[in-house]
Backbone as ProteinMPNN parsed JSONL, in Angstrom:
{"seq_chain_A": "XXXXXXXXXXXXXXXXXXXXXXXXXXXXXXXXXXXXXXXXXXXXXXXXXXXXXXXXXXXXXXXXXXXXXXXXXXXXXXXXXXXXXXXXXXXX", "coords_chain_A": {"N_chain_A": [[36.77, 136.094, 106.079], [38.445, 135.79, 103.151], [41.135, 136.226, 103.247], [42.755, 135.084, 104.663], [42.543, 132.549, 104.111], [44.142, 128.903, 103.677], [44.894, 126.363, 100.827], [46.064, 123.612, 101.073], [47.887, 120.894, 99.565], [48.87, 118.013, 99.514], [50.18, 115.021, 98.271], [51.827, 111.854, 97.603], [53.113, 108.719, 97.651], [51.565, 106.33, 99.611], [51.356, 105.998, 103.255], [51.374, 105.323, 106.679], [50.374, 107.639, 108.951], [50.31, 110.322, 107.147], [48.26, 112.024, 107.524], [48.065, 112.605, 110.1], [50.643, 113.284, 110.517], [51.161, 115.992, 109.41], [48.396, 117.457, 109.91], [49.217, 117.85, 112.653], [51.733, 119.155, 112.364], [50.299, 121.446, 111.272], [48.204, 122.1, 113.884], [50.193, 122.779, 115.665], [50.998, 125.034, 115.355], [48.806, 126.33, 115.324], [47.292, 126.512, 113.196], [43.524, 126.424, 111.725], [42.288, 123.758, 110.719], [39.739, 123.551, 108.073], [37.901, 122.158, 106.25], [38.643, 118.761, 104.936], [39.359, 116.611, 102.736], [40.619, 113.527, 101.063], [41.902, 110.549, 99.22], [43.023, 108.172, 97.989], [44.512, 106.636, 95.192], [45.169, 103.939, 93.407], [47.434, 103.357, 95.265], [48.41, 105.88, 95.071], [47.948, 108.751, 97.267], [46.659, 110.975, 97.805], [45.774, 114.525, 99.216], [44.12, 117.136, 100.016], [43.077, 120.429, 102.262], [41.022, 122.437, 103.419], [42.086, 125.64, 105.307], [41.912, 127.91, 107.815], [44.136, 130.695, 108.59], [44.457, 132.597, 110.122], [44.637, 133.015, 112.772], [47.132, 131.918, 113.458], [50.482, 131.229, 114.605], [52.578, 131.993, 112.988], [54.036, 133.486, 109.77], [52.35, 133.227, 106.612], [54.71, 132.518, 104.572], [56.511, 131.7, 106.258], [54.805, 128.821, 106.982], [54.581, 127.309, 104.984], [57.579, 126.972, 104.33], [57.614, 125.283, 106.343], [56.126, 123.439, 105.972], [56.4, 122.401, 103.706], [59.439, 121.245, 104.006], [58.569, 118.838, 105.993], [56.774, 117.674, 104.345], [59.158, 116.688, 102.361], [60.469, 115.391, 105.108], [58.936, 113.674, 104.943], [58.827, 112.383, 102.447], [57.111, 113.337, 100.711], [55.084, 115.007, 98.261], [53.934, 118.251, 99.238], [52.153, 121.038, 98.666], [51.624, 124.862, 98.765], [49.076, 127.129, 98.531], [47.754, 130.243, 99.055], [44.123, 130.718, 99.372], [42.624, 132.483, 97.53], [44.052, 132.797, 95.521], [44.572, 130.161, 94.729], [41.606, 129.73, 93.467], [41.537, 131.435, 90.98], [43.162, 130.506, 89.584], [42.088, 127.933, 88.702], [40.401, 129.1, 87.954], [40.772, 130.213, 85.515]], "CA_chain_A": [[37.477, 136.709, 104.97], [39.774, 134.642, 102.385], [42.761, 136.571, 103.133], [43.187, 133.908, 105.872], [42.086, 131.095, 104.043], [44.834, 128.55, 102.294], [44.975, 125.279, 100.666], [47.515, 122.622, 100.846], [47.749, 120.264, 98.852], [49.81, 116.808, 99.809], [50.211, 114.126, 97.273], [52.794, 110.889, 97.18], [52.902, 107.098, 97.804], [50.414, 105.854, 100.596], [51.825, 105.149, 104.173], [50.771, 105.218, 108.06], [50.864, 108.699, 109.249], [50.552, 111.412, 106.38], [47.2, 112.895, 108.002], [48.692, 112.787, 111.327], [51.965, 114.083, 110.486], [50.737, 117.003, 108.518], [47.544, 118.325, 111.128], [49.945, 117.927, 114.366], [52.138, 120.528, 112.304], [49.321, 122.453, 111.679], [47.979, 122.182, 115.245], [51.432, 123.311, 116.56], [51.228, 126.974, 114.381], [47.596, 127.442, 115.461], [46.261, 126.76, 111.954], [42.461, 125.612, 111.619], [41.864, 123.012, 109.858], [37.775, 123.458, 108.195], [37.786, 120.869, 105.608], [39.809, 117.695, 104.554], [39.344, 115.302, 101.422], [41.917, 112.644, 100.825], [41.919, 109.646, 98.51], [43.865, 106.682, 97.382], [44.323, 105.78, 93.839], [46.394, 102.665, 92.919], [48.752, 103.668, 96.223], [48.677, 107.062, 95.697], [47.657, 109.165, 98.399], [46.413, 112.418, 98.031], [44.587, 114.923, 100.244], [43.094, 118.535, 99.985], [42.891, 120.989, 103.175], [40.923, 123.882, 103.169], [42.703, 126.056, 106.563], [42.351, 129.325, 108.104], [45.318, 130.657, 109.382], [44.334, 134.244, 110.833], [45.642, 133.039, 114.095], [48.594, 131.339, 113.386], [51.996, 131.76, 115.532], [53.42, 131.814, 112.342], [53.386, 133.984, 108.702], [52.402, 132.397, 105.303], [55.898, 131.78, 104.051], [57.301, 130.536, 107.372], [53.99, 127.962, 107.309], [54.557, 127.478, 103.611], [58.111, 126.353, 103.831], [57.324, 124.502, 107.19], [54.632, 122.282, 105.207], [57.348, 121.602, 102.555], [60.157, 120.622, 104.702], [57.296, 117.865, 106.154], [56.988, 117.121, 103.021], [60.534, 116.078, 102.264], [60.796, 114.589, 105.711], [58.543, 111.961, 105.029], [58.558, 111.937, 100.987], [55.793, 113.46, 100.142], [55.123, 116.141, 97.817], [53.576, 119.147, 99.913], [51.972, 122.569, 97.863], [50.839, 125.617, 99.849], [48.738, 128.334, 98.55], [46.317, 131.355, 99.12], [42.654, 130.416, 98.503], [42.202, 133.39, 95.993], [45.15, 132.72, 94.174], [44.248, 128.945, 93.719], [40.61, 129.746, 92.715], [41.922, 132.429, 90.23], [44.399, 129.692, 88.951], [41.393, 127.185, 88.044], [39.103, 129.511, 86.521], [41.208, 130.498, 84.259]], "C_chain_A": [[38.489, 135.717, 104.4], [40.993, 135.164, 102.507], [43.066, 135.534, 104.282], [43.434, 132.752, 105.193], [43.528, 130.693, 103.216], [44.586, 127.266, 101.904], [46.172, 124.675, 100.205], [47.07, 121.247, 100.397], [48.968, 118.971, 99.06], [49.16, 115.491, 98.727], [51.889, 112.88, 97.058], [52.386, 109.105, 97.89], [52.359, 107.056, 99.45], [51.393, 105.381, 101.718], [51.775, 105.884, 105.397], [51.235, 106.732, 108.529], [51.286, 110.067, 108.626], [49.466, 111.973, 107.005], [47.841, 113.434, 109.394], [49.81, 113.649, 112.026], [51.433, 115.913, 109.894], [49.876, 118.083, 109.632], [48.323, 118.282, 112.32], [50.892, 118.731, 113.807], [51.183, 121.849, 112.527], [48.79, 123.068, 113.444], [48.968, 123.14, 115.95], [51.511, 125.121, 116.305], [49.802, 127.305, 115.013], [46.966, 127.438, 114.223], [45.052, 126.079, 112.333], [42.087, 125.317, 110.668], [40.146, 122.962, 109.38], [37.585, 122.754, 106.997], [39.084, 120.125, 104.798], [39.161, 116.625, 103.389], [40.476, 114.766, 101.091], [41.476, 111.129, 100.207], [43.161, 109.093, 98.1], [43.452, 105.989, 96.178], [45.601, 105.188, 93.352], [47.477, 103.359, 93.832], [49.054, 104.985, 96.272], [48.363, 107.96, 96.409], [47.704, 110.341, 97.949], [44.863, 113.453, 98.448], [45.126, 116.292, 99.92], [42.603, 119.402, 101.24], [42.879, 122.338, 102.67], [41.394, 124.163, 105.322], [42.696, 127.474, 106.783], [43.481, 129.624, 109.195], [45.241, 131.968, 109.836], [45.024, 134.09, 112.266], [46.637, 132.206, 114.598], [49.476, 131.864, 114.117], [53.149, 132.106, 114.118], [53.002, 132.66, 111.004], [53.375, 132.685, 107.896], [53.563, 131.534, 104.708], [56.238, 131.374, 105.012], [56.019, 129.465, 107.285], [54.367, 126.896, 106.026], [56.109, 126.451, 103.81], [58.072, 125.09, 105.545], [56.791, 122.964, 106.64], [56.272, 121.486, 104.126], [58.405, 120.94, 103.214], [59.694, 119.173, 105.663], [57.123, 117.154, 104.884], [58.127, 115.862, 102.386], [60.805, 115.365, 103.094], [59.927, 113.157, 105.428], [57.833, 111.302, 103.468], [57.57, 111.907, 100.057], [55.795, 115.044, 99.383], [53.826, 116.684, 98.279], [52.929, 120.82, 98.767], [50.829, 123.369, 98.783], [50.268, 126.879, 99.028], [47.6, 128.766, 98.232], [45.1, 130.904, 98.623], [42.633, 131.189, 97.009], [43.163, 132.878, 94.824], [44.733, 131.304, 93.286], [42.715, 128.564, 93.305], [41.127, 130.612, 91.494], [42.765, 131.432, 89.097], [43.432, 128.695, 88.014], [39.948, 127.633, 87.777], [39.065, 130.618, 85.364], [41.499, 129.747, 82.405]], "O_chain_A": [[39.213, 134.984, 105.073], [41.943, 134.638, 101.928], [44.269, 135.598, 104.537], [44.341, 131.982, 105.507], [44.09, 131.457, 102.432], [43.874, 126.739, 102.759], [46.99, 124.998, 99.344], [46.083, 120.633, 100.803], [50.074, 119.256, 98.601], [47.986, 115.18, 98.528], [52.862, 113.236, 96.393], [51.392, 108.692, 98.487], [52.836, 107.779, 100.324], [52.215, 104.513, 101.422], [52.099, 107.07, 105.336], [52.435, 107.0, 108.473], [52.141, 110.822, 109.089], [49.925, 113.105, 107.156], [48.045, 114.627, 109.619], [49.99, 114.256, 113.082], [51.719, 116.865, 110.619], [50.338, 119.122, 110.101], [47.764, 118.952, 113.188], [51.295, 119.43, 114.737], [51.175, 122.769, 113.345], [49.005, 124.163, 113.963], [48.632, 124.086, 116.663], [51.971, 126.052, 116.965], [49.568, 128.492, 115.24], [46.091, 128.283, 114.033], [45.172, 125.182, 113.167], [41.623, 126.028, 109.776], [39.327, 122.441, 110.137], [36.408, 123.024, 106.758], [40.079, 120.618, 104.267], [38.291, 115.844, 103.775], [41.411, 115.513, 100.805], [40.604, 110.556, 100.861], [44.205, 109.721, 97.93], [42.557, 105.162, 95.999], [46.671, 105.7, 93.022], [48.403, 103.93, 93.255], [49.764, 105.448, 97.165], [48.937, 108.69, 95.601], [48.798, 110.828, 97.663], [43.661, 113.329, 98.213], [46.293, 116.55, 99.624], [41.419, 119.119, 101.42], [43.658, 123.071, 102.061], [41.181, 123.394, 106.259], [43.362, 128.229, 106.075], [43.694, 129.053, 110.264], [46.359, 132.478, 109.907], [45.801, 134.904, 112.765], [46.923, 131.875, 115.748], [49.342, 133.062, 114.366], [54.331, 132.409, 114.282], [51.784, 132.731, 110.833], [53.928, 131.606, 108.112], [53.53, 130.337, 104.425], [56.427, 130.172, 104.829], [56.561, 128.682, 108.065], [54.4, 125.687, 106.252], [55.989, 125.263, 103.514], [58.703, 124.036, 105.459], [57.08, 121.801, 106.922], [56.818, 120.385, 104.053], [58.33, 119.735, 102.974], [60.634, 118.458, 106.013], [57.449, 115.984, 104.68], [57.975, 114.676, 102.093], [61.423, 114.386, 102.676], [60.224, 111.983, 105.65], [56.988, 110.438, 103.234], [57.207, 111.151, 99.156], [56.377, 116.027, 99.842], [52.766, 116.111, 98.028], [53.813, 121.488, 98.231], [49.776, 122.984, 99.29], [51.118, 127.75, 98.846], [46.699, 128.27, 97.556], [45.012, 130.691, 97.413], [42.627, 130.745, 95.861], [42.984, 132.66, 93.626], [44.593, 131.132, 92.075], [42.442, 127.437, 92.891], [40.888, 129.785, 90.614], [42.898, 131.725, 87.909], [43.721, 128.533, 86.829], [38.891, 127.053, 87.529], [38.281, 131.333, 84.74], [41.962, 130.461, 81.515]]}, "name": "protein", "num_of_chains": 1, "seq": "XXXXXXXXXXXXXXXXXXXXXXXXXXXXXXXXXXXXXXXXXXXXXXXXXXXXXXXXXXXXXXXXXXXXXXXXXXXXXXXXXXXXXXXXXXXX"}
């Protein structure tokens, strides 16, 4: 069911340890990670996680501002949300 599902969305300048940093939060909540795409154009770094989180230790918004605070620690801009919402968003 997609009420589980979300996608996050990480995007900023390229450097050792944004996959790493990011899934070893995840890991820690219990999210599952079920697909990853990430690319590098001219230094910038950005990656695409689809994640079900049905058995998370944690709700949406506590994961949500978790991801963003990650984000900020290591200067990267972080965006978290709901499958439905962000299919609904681009097929509009």
């Amino acid at each position: 069911m997609d009420d589980y599902k979300i996608i996050i969305t990480v995007s900023g300048t390229d450097k050792v340890g944004i996959v790493s940093s990011v899934s070893t939060l995840l890991a820690k909540y219990k999210v599952n990670i079920e697909d990853i795409k990430q690319t590098l154009m001219q230094g910038h770094f950005v990656m695409f996680m689809l994640c079900d989180i049905k058995n998370s230790t944690v709700n949406f918004k506590e994961l949500k501002n978790l991801l963003i605070e990650e984000g900020n620690r290591l200067e990267l801009e972080i965006w978290v949300q709901k499958k439905g919402i962000f299919e609904k968003m681009h097929t509009v």
